[in-house]
C-alpha positions in Angstrom: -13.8 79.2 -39.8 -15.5 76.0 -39.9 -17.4 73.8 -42.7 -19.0 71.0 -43.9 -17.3 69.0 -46.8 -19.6 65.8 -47.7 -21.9 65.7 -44.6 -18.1 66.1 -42.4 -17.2 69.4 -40.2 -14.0 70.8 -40.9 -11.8 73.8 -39.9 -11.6 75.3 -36.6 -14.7 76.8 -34.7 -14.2 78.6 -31.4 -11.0 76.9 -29.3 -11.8 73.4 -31.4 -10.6 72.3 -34.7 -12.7 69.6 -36.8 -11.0 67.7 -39.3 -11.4 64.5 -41.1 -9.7 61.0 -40.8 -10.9 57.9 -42.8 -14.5 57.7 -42.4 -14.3 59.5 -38.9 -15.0 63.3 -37.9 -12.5 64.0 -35.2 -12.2 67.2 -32.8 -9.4 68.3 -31.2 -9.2 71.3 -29.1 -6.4 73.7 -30.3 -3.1 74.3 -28.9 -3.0 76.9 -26.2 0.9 77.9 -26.0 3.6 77.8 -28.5 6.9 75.8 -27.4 9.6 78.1 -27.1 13.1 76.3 -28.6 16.0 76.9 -26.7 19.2 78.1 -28.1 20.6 75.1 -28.5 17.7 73.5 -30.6 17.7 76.5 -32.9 21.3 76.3 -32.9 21.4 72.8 -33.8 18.7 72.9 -36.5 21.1 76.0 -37.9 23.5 72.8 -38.2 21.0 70.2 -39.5 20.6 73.0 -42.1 23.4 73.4 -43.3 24.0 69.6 -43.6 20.8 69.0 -45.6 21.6 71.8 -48.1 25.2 70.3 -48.2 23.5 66.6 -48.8 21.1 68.3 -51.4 24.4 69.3 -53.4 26.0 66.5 -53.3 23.3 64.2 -54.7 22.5 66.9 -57.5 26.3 66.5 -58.1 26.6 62.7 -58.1 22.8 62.3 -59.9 24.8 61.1 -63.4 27.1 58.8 -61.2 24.2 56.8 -59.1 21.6 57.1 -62.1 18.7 57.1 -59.5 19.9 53.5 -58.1 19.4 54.2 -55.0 17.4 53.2 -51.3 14.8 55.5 -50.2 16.9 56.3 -47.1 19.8 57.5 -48.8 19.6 61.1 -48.0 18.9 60.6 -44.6 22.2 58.4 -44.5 23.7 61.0 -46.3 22.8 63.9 -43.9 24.0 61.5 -41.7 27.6 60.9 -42.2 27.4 65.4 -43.2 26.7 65.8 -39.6 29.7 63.5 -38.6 31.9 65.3 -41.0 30.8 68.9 -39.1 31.4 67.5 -35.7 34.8 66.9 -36.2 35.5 70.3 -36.7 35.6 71.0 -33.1 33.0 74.7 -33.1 30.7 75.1 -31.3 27.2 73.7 -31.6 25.4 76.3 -34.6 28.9 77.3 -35.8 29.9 73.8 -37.4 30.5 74.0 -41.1 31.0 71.0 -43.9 34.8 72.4 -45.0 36.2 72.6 -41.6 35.3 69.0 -41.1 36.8 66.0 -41.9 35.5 65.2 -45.6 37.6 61.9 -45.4 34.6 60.4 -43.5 32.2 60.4 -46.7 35.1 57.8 -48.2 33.0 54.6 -49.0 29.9 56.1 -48.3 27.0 53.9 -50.7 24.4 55.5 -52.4 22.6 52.4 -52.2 22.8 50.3 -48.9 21.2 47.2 -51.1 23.9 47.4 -53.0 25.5 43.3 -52.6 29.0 44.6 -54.3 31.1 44.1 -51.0 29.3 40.7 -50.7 30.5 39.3 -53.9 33.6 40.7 -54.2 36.1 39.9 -51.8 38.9 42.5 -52.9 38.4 46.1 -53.9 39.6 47.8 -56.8 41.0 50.9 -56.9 40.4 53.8 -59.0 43.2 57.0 -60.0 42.6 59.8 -61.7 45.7 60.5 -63.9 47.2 63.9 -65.0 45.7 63.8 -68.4 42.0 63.1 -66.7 41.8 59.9 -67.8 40.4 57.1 -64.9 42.5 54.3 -64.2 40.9 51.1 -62.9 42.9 48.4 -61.1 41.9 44.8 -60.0 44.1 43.6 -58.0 45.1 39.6 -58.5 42.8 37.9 -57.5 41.8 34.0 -57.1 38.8 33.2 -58.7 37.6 30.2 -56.5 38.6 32.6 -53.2 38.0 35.9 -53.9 35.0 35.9 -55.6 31.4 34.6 -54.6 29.5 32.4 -57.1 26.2 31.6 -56.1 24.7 28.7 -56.7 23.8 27.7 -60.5 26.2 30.1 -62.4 28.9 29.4 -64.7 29.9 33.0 -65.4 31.0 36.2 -63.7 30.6 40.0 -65.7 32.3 42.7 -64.4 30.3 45.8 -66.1 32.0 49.0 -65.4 30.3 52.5 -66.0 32.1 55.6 -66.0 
């Protein structure tokens, strides 16, 4: 069913469809034929699936831990690195699942690409949970004319740390 919205035709009349772009009525004729998938597209949109539900999870999990500091490509990263933790489960293509992979590949992974940590600090810290659930920090030594970048103009370095 076609119409006319502000002097511009719209919907689909006959084997055409009228629709509206900028200032512009365009008319397209309609598809004829659907695209059947094959069985290994379905099979790997099964996995992209289950790797986006997994990456949905995971950022509801860590919401608290990145406060919403993070790029605007993060979940696709995210899905990402989930898709190389499935293939190294060795199934077959459709059958790969999250906790038959390799879970040790989402070590490091930033929430934030923009994030300049790595560039500033030239040693990493390291974090342990102890038995009573209390976090233990470490810095290792570290020189402070080597080991750490000072950019131009400052006379002062604050490590702020939030758990």
């Amino acid at each position: 069913m076609g119409y006319i919205d502000d002097g511009y035709l719209r919907g689909s009349l006959g084997g055409l469809v009228h629709r509206k772009v900028n200032n512009k009525n365009i008319v397209q004729t309609k598809s004829s034929s659907r695209t059947k998938q094959s069985r290994w597209t379905v099979a790997a949109s099964v996995d992209f699936g289950k790797a986006s539900k997994a990456g949905s999870l995971i950022r509801r999990t860590f919401k608290g831990l990145h406060m919403g500091f993070h790029d605007s490509n993060m979940h696709n990263r995210l899905i990402t690195h989930l898709k190389r933790v499935m293939r190294a489960n060795g199934q077959y293509l459709g059958q790969k699942t999250i906790h038959l992979g390799k879970l040790d590949r989402l070590v490091d992974f930033q929430f934030n690409e923009k994030c300049h940590m790595h560039d500033f600090l030239y040693f990493d810290p390291t974090l342990n949970m102890q038995t009573d659930h209390q976090l233990q920090i470490q810095f290792p030594s570290f020189n402070t004319k080597n080991d750490l970048f000072r950019p131009p103009y400052t006379h002062s370095i604050r490590f702020k740390i939030g758990v």
